[in-house]
Backbone as ProteinMPNN parsed JSONL, in Angstrom:
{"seq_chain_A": "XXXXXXXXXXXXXXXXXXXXXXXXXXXXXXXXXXXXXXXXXXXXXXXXXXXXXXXXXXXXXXXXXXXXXXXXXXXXXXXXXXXX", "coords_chain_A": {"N_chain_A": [[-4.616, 15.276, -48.732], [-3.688, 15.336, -45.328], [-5.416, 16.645, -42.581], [-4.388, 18.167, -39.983], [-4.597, 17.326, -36.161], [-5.226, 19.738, -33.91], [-5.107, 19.447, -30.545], [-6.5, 21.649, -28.212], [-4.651, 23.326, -25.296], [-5.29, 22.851, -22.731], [-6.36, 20.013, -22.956], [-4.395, 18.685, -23.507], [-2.348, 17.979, -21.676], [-2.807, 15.703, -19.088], [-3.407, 15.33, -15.815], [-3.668, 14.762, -12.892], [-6.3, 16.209, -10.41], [-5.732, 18.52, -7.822], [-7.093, 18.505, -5.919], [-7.887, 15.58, -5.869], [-5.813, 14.316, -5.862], [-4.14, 15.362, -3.096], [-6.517, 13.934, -1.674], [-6.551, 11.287, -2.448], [-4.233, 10.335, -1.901], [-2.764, 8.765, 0.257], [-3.645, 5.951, -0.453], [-3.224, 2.996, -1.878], [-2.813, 2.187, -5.362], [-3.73, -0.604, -6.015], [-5.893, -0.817, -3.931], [-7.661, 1.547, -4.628], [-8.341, 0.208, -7.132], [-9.471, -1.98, -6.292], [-8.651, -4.482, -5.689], [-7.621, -5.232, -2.852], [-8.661, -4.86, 0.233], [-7.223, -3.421, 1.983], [-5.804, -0.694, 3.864], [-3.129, 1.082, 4.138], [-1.884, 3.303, 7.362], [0.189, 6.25, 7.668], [2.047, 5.698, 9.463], [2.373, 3.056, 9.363], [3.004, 2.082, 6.756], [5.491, 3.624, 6.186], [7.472, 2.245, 8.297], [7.506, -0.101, 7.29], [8.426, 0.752, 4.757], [10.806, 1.32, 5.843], [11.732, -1.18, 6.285], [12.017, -2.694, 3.742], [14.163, -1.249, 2.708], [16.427, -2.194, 4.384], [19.381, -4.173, 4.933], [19.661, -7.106, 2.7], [19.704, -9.693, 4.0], [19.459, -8.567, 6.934], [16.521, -7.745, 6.672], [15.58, -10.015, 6.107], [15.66, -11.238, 8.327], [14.307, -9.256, 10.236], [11.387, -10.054, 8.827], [11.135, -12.633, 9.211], [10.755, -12.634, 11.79], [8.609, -10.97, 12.611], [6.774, -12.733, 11.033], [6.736, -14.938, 12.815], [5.656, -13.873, 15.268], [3.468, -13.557, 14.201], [1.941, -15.98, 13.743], [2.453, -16.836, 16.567], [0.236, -15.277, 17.76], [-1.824, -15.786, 16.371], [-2.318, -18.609, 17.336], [-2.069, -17.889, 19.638], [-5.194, -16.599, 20.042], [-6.78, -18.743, 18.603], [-6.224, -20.507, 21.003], [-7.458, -19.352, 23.153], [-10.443, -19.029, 22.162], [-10.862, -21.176, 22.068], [-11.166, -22.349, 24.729], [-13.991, -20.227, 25.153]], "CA_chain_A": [[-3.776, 15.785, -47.66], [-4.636, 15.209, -43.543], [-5.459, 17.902, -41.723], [-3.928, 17.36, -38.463], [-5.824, 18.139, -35.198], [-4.922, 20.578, -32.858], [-6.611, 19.958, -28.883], [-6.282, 22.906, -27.027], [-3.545, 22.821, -24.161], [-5.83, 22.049, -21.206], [-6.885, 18.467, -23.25], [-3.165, 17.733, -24.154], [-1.764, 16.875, -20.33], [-3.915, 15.048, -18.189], [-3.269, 15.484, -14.832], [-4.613, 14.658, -11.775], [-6.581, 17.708, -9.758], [-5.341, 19.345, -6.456], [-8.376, 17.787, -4.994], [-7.855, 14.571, -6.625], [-4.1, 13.823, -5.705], [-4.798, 15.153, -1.842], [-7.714, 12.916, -1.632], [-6.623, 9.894, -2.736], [-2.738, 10.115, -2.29], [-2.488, 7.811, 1.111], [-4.669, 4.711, -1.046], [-2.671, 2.375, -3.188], [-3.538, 1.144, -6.485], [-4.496, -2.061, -5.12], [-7.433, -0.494, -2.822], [-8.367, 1.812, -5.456], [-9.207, -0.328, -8.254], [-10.588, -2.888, -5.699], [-7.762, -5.893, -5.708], [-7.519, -5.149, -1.938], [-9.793, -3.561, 1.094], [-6.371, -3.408, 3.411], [-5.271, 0.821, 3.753], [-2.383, 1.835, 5.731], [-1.877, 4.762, 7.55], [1.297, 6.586, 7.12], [3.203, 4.928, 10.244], [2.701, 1.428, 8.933], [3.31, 2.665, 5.515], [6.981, 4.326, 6.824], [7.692, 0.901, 8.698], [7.601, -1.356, 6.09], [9.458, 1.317, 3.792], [12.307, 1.294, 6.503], [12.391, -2.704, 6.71], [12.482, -2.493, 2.835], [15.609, -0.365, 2.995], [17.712, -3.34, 5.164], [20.249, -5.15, 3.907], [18.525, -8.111, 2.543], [19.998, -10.529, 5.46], [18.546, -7.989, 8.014], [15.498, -7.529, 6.129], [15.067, -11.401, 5.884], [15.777, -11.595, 10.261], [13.183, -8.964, 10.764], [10.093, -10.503, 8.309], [10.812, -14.187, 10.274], [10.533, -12.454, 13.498], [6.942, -10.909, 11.86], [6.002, -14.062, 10.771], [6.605, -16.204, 14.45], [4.996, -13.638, 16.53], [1.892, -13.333, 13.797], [1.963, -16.965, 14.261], [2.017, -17.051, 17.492], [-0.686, -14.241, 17.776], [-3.099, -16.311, 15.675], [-2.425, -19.597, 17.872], [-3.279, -17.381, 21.304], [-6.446, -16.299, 19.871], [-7.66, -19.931, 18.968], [-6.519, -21.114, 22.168], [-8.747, -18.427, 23.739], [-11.454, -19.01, 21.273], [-11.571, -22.825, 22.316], [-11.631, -21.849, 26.221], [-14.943, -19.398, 25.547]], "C_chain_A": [[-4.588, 15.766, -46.362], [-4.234, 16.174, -42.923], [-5.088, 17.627, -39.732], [-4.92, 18.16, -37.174], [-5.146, 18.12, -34.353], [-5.568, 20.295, -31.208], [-5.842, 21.085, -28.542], [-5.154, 22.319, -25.74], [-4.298, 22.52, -23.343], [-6.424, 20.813, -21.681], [-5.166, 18.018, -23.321], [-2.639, 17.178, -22.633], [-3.084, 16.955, -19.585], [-3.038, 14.627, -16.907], [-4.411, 15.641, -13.398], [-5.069, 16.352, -11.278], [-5.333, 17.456, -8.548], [-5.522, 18.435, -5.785], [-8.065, 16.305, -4.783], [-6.505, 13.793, -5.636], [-4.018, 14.151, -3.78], [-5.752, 13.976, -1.59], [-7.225, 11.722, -1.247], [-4.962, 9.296, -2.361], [-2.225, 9.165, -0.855], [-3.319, 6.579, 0.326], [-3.295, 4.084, -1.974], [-3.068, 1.944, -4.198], [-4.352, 0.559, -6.416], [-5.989, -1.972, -4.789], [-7.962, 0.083, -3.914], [-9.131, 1.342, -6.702], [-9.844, -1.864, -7.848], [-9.933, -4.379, -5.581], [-7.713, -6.201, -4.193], [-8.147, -4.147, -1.376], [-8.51, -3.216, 2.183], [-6.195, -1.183, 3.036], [-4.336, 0.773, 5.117], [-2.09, 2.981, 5.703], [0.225, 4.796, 7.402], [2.557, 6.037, 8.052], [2.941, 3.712, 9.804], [3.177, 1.404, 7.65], [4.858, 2.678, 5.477], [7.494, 2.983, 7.491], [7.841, 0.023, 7.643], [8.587, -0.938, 4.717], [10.662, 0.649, 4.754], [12.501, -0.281, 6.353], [12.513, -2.931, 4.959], [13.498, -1.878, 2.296], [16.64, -1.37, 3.351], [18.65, -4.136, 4.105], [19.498, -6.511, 3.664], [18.753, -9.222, 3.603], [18.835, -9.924, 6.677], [17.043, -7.862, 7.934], [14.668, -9.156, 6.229], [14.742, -11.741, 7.771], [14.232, -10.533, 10.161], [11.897, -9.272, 10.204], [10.501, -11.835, 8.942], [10.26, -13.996, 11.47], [8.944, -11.989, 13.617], [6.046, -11.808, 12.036], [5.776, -14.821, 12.166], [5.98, -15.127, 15.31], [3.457, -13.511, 15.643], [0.783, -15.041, 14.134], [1.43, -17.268, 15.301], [0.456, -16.263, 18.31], [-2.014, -15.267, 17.565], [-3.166, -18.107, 16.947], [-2.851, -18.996, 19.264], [-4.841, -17.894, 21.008], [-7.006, -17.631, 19.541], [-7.569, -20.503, 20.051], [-7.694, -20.43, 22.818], [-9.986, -18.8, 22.809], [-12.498, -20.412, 21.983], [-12.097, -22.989, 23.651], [-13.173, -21.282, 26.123], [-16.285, -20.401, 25.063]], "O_chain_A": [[-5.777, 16.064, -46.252], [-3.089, 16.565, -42.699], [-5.557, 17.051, -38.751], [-5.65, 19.15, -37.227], [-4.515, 17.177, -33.875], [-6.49, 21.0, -30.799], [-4.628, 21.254, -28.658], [-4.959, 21.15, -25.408], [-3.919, 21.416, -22.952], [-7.15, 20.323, -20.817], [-4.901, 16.83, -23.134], [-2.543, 15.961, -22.473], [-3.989, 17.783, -19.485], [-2.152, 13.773, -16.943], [-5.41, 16.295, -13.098], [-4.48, 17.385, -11.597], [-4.44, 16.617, -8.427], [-4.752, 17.685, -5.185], [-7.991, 15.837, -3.647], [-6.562, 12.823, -4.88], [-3.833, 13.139, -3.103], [-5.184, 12.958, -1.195], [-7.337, 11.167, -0.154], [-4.582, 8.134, -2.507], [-1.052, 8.814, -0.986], [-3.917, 6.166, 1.319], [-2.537, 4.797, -2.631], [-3.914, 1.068, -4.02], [-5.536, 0.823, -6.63], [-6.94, -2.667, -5.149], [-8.814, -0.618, -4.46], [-10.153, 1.823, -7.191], [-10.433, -2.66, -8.58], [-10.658, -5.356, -5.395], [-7.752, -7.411, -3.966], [-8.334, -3.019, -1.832], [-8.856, -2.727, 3.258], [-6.526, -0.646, 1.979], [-4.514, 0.584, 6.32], [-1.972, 3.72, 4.726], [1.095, 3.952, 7.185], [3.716, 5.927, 7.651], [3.966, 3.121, 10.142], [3.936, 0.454, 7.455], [5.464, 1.838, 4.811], [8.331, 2.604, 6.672], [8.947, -0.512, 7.583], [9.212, -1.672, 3.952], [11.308, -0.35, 4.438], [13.689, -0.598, 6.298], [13.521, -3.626, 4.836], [13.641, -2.123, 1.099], [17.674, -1.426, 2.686], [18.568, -4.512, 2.936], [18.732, -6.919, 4.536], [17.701, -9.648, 4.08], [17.835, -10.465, 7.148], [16.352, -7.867, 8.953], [13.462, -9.348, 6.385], [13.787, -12.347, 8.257], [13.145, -11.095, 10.022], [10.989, -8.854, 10.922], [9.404, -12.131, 9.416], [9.538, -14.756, 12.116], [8.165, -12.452, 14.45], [5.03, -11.884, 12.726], [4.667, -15.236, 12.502], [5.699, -15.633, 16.396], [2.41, -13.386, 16.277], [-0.375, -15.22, 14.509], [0.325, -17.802, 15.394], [-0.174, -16.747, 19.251], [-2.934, -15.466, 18.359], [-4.287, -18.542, 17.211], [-3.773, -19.462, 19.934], [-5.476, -18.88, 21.382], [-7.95, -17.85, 20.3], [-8.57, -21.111, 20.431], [-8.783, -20.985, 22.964], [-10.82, -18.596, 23.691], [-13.676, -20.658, 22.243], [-13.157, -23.57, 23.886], [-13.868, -21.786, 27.005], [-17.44, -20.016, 25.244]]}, "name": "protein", "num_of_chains": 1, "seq": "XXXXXXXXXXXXXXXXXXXXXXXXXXXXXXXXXXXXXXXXXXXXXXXXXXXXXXXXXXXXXXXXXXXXXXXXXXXXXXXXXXXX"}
């Protein structure tokens, strides 16, 4: 016959601390286990929720409009680059 084993209640849930869950609770996954060094703060965070929210049409207009000014962003800066 198996004697079954008892843990004590503070081993049976495992739960983050206080400390722990403050701390770390703006980090994603990602950053934490080292897949990515990016962190956003809580207004870029909130932005990207809201454009995740859109109807997927609207959602699709405002990541093109993203994309052509990051675009264009990155083509300044080598023009300037090639000028210095």
């Amino acid at each position: 016959m198996a004697a079954s084993i008892r843990l004590p209640a503070n081993r049976r849930e495992r739960k983050p601390s206080v400390c722990f869950s403050q701390t770390y609770r703006s980090y994603s996954i990602d950053y934490l286990v080292g897949k990515t060094n990016l962190v956003l703060d809580q207004a870029t965070l909130k932005r990207l929720e809201d454009i995740n929210a859109l109807t997927p049409d609207a959602k699709t207009y405002v990541l093109e409009h993203i994309d052509m000014m990051i675009r264009d962003f990155k083509t300044k800066l080598l023009i300037v680059n090639k000028k210095a």
